[in-house]
Backbone as numpy.savetxt, mean C-alpha at the origin, in Angstrom:
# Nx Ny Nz CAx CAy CAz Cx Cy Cz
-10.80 2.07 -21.63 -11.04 3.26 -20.82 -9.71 3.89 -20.43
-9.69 5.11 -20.80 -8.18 5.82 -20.27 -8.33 5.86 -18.67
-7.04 6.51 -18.12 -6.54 5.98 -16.64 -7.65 7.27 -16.37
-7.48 8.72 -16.97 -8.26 9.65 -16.41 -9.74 9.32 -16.08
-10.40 8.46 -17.73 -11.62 8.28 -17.05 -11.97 7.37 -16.08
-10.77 6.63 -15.52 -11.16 5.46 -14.61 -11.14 6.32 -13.17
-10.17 7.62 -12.79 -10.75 8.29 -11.89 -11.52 8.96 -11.47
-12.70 9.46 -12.59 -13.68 9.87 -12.41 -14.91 8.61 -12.18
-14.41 7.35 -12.22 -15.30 6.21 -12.26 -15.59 5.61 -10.84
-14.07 5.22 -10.59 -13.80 4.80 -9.69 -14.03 5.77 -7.88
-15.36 4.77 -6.60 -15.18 5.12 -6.22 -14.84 4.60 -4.47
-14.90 4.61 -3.35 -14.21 4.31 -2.17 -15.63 3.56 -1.71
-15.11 2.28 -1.42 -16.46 1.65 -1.36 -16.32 0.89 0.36
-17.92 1.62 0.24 -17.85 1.87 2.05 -18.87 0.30 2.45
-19.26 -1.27 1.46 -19.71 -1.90 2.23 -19.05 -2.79 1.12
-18.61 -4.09 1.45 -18.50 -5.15 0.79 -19.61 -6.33 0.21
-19.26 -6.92 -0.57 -20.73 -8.00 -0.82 -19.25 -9.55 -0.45
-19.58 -10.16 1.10 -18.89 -11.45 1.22 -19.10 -12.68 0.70
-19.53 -12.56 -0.17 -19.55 -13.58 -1.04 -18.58 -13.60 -2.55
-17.90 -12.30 -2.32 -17.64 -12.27 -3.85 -15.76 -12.61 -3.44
-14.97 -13.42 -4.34 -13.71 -14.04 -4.24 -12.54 -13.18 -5.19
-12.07 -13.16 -5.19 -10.88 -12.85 -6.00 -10.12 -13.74 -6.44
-10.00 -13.88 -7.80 -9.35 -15.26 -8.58 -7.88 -15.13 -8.68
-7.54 -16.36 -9.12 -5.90 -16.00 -8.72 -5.16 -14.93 -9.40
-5.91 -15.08 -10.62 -4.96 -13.81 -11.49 -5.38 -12.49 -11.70
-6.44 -12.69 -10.67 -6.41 -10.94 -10.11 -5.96 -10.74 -8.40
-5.58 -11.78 -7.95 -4.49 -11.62 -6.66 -3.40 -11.68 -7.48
-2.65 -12.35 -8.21 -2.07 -12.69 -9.05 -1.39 -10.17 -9.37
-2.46 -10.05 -10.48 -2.14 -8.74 -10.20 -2.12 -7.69 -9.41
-2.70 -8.02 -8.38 -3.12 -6.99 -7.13 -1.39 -7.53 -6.65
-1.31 -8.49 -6.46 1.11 -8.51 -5.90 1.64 -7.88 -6.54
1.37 -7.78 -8.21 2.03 -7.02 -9.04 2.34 -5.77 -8.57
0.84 -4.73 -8.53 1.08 -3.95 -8.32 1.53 -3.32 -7.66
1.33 -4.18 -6.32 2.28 -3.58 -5.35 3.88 -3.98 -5.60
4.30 -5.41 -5.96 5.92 -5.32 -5.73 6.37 -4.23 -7.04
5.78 -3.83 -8.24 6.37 -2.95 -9.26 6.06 -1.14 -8.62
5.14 -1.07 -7.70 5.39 0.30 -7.39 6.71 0.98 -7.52
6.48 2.23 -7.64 8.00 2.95 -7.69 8.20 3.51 -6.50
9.30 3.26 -6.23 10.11 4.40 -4.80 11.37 5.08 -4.75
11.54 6.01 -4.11 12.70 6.56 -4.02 13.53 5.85 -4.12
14.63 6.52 -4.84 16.13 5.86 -4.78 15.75 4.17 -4.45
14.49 3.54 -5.48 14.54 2.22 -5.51 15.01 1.38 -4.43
14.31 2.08 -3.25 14.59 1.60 -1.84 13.55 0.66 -1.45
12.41 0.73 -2.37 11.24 -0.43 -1.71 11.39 -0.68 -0.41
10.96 0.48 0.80 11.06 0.41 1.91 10.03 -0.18 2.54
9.07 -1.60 2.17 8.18 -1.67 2.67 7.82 -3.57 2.63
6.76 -3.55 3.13 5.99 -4.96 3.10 4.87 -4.69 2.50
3.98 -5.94 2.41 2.75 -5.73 2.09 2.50 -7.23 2.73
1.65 -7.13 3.63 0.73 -8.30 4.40 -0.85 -8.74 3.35
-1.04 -9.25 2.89 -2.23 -9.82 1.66 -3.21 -10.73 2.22
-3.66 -10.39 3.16 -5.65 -11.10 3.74 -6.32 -11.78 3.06
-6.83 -13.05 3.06 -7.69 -13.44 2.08 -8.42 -14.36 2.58
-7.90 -14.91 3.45 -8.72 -15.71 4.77 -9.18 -15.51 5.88
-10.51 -16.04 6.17 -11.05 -15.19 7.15 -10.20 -15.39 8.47
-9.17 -15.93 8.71 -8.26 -16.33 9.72 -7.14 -14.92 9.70
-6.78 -14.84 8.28 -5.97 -13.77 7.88 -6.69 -12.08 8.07
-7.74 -11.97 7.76 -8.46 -10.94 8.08 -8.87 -10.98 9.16
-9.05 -11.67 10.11 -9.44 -11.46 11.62 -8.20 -10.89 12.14
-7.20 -11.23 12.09 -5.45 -10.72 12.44 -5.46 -8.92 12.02
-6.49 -9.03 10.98 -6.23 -7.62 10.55 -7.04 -6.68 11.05
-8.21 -7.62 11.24 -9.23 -6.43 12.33 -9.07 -6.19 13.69
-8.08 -7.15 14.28 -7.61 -6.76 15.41 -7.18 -5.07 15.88
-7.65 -4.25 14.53 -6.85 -3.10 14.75 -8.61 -2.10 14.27
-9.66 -3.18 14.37 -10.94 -3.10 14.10 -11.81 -2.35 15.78
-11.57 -1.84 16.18 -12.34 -2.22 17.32 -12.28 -1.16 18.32
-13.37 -0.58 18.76 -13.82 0.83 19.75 -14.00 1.41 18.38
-13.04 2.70 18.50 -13.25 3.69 17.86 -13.01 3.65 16.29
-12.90 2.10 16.04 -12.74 1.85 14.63 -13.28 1.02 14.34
-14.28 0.76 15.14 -15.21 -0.41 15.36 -16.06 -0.57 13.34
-16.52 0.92 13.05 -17.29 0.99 11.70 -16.39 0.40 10.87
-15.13 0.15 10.74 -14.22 -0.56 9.87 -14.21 -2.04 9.42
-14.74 -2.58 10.69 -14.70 -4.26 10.76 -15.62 -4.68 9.65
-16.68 -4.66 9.56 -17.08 -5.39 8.39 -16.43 -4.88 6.74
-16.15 -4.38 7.03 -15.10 -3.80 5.54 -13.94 -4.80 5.49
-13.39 -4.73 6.83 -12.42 -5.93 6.81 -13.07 -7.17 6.21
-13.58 -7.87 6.94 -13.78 -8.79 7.18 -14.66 -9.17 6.04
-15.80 -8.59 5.26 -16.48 -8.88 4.35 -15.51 -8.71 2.99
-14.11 -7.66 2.82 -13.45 -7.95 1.72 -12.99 -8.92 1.34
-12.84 -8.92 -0.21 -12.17 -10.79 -0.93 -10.65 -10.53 -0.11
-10.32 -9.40 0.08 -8.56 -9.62 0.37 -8.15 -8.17 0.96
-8.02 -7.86 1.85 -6.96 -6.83 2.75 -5.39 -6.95 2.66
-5.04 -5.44 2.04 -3.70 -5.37 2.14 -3.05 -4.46 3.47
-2.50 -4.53 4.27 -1.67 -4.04 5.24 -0.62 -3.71 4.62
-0.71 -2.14 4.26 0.35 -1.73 3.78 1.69 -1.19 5.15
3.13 -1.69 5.02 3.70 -1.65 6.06 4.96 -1.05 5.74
5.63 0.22 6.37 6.88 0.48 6.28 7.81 0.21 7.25
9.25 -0.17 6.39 10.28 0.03 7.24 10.96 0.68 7.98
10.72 0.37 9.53 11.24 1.66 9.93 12.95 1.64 10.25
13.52 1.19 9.57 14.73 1.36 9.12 15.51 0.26 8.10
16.58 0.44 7.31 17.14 -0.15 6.05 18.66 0.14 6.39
19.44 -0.99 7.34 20.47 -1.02 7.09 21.21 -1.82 6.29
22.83 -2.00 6.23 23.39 -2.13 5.04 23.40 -3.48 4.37
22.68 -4.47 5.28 22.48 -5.63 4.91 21.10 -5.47 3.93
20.21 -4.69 4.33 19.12 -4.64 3.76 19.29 -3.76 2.18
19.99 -3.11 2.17 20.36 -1.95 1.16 21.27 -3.14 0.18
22.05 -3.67 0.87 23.17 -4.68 -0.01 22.25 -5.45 -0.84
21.16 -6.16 -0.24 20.02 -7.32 -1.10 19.12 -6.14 -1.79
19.01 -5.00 -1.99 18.45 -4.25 -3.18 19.12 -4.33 -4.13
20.74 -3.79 -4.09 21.59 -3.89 -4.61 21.72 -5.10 -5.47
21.80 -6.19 -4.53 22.12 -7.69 -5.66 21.32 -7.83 -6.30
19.78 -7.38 -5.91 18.74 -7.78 -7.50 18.75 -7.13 -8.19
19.36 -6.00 -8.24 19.36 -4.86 -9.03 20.15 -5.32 -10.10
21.10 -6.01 -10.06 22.24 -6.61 -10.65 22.21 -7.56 -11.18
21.41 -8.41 -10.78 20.93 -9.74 -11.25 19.66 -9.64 -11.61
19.22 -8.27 -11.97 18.36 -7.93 -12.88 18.44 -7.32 -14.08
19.99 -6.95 -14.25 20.81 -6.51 -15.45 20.70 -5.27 -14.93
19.95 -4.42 -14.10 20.20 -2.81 -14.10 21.13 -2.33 -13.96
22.62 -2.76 -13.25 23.66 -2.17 -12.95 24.79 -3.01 -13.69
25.09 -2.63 -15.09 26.15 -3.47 -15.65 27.60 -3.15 -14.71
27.71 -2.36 -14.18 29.33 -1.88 -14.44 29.10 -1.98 -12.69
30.59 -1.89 -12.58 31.16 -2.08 -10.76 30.78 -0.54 -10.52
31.05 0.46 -11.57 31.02 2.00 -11.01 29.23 2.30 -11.23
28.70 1.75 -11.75 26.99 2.03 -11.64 26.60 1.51 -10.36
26.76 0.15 -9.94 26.84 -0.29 -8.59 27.26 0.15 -7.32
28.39 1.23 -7.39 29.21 1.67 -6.03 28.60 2.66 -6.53
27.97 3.46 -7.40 27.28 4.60 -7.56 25.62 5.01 -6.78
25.10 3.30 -7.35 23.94 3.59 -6.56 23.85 3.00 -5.22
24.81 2.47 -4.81 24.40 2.21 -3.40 25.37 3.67 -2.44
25.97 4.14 -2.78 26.14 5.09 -2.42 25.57 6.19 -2.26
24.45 6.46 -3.36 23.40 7.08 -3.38 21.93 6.81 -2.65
21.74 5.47 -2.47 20.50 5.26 -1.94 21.12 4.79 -0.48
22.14 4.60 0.01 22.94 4.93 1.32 22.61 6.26 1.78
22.91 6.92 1.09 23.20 8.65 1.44 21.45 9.00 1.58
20.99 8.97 1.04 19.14 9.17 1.34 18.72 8.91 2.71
19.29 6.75 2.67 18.55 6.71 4.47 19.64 7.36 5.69
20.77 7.42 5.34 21.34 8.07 6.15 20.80 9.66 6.44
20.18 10.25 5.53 20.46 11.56 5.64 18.01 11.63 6.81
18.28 10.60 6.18 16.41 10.55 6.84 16.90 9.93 8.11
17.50 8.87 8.49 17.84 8.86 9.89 18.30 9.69 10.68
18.52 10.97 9.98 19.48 11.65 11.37 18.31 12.72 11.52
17.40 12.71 10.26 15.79 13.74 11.03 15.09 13.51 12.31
14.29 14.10 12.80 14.02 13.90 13.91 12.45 12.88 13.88
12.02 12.68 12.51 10.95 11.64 12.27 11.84 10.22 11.87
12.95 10.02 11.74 14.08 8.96 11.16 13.31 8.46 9.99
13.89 6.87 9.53 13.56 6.65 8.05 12.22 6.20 7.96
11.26 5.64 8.75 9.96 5.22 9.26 8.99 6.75 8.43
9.34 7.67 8.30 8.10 9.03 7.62 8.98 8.93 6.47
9.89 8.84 6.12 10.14 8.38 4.98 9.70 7.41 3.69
9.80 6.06 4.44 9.24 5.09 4.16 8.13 4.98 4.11
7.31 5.95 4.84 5.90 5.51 4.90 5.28 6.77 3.84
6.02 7.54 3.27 5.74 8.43 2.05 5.74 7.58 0.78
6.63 6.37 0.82 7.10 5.44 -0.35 5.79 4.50 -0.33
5.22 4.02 0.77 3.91 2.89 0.60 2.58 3.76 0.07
2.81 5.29 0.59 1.31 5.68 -0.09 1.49 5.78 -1.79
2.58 5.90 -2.23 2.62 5.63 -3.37 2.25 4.53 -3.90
2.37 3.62 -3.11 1.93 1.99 -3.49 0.64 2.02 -3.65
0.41 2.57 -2.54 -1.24 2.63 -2.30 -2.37 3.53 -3.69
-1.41 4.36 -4.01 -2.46 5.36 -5.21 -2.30 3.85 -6.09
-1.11 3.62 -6.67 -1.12 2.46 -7.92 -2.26 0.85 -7.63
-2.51 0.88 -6.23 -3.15 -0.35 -6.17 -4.81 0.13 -6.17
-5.03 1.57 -6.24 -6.05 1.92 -5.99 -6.74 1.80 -7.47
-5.87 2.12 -8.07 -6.30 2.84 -9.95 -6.03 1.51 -11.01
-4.88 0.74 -10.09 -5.14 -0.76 -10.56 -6.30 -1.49 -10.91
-6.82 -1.38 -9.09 -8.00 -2.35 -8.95 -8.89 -1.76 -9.78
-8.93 -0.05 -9.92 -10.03 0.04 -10.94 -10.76 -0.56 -11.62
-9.40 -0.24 -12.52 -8.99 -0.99 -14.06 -9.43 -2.39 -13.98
-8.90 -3.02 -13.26 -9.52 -4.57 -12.76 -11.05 -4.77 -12.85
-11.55 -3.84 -12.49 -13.13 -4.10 -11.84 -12.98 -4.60 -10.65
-12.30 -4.02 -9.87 -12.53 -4.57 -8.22 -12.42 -2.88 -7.67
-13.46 -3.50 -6.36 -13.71 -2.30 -5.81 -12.89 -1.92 -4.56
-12.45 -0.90 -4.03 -11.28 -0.76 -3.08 -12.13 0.30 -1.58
-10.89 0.36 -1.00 -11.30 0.78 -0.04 -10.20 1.41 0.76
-9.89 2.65 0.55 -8.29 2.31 1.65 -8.40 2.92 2.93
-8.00 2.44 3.98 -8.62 2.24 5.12 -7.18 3.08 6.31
-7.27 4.11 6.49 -6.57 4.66 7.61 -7.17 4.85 9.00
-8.44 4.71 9.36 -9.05 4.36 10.58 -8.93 2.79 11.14
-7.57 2.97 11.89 -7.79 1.55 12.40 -6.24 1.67 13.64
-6.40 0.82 14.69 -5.36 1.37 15.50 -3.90 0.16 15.06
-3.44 0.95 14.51 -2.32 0.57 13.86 -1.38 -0.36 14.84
-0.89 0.22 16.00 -0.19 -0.31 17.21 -0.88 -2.14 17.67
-2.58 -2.30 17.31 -3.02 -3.50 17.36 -2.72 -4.66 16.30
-2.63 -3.65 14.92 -2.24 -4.23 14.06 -0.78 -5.22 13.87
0.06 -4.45 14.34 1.44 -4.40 14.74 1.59 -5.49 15.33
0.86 -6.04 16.88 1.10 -6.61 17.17 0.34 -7.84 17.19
-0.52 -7.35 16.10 -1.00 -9.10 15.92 -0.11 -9.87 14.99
0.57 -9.18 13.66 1.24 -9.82 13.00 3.05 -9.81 13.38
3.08 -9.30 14.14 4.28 -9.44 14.83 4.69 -8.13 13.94
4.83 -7.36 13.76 5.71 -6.48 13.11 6.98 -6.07 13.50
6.63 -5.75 15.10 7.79 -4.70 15.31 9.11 -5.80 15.57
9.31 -7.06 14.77 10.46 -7.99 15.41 10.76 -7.97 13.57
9.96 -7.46 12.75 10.28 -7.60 11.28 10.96 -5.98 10.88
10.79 -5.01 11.91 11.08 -3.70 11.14 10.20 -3.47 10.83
9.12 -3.67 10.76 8.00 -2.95 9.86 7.02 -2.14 11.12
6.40 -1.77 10.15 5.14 -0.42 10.83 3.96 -0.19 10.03
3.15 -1.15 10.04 1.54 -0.79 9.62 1.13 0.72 9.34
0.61 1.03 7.94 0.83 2.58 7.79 -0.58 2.64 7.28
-1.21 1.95 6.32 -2.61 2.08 5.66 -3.29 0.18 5.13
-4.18 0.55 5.24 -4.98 -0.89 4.95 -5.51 -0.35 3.70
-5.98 -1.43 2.86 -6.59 -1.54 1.54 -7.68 -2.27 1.07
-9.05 -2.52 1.39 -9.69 -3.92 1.26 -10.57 -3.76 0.13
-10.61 -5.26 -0.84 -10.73 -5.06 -2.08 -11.66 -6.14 -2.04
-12.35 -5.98 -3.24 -13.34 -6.91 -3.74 -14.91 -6.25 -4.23
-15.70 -6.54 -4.06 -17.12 -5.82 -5.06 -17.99 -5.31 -3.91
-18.22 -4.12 -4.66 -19.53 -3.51 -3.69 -20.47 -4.27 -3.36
-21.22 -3.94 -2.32 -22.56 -4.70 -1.68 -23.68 -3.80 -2.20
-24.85 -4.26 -1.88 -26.14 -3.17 -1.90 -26.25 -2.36 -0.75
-25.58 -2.78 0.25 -25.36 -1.52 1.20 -24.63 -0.55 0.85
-23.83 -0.52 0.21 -22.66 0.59 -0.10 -23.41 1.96 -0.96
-23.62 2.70 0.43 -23.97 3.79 0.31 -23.63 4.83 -0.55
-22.11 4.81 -0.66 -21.51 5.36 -1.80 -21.38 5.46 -3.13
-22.00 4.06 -3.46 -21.69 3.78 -5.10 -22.81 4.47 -5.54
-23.86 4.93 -5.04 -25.19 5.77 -5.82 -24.93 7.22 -5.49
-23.75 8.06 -5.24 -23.36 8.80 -4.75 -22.23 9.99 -5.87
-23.09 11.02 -6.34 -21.88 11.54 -7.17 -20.32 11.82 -6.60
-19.50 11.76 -7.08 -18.61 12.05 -7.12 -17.87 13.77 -6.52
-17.42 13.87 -6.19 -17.31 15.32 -5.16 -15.71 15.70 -5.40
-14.80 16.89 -6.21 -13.77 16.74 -6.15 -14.07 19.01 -6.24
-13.31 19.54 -5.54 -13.29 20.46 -6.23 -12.89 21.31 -7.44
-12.88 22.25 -8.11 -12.87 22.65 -9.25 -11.07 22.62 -9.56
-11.13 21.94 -10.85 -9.20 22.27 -11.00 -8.87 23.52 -10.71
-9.71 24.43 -11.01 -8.45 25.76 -10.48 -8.14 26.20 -9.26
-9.07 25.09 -8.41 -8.73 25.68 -7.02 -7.99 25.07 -6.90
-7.33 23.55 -7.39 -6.50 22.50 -7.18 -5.38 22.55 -7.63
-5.16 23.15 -9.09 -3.88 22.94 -9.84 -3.82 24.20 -10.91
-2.38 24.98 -10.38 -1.76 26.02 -11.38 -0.96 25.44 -12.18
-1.05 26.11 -13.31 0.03 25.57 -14.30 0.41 26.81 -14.44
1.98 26.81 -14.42 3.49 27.70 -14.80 3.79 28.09 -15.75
């Protein structure tokens, strides 16, 4: 199946079936996809927190509750919740260990490719810290990218997704300790197979017409 027809396939699945698991080598690829996402100036400004126990997903629904109350069994009935999380800042210690794998990944043969790109992906968070949103709306532009690739992944997989921005993030935060890691809870992800409740999956598909969406030049 091409990637196009998997987005017309693929759709946001609003009930889980808790019984269904995720095997290792489709957690196995669901890490993939997230640590190979692409980001700016190869800054990988982010975490990813990976749920799979109901101990681990209770931590995550902590951010379940009042006005996001309809969220919790989504949590909690998925094979695995991702907490997608940005950094809200990358200083030079952190920028230096991009740097060394970069290198010890063969990407930067030469001393002047090396003082090239860290000079360059220096100059980015510097120039986002001195905005008045700092590197945190930055970074958190770099995880939704994560987030489209883990979406069109799981497709492909046959696992069903869910990505989840109703939830109070600040609870989240502080159940897994974030704010002592740099990080900042930005979007949730919960994966695994539709239920017979899932209202959605008998549900056409709704996108408006390309030309209201996309000019071509």
């Amino acid at each position: 199946m091409s990637i196009a027809d998997l987005t017309y396939q693929r759709k946001t699945t609003k009930a889980f079936d808790p019984t269904f698991q995720l095997t290792d080598a489709q957690l196995a690829d669901i890490c993939a996809l997230l640590q190979m996402s692409p980001s700016s100036t190869n800054a990988q400004p982010w975490h990813f927190f990976v749920a799979t126990s109901d101990a681990g997903k209770r931590s995550v629904a902590a951010g379940a509750s009042g006005d996001f109350g309809y969220n919790e069994p989504k949590i909690m009935n998925a094979a695995a919740v991702v907490v997608m999380c940005a950094r809200d800042h990358m200083d030079d210690t952190y920028l230096r260990s991009v740097l060394a794998q970069e290198v010890s990944d063969g990407r930067l043969p030469t001393e002047e490719a090396q003082a090239n790109q860290h000079k360059v992906r220096s100059g980015y968070v510097q120039k986002h810290a001195q905005q008045a949103e700092g590197v945190l709306q930055w970074a958190s532009k770099q995880v939704y990218i994560a987030l489209g690739f883990v979406l069109l992944g799981a497709a492909q997989m046959g696992i069903d997704a869910c990505p989840i921005e109703g939830f109070d993030a600040a609870a989240v935060d502080q159940a897994l300790g974030l704010k002592a890691k740099g990080l900042r809870s930005q979007v949730l992800v919960a994966l695994g197979r539709s239920s017979s409740q899932d209202f959605n999956a008998a549900l056409p598909k709704s996108r408006l017409a390309q030309s209201e969406v996309i000019t071509v030049l």
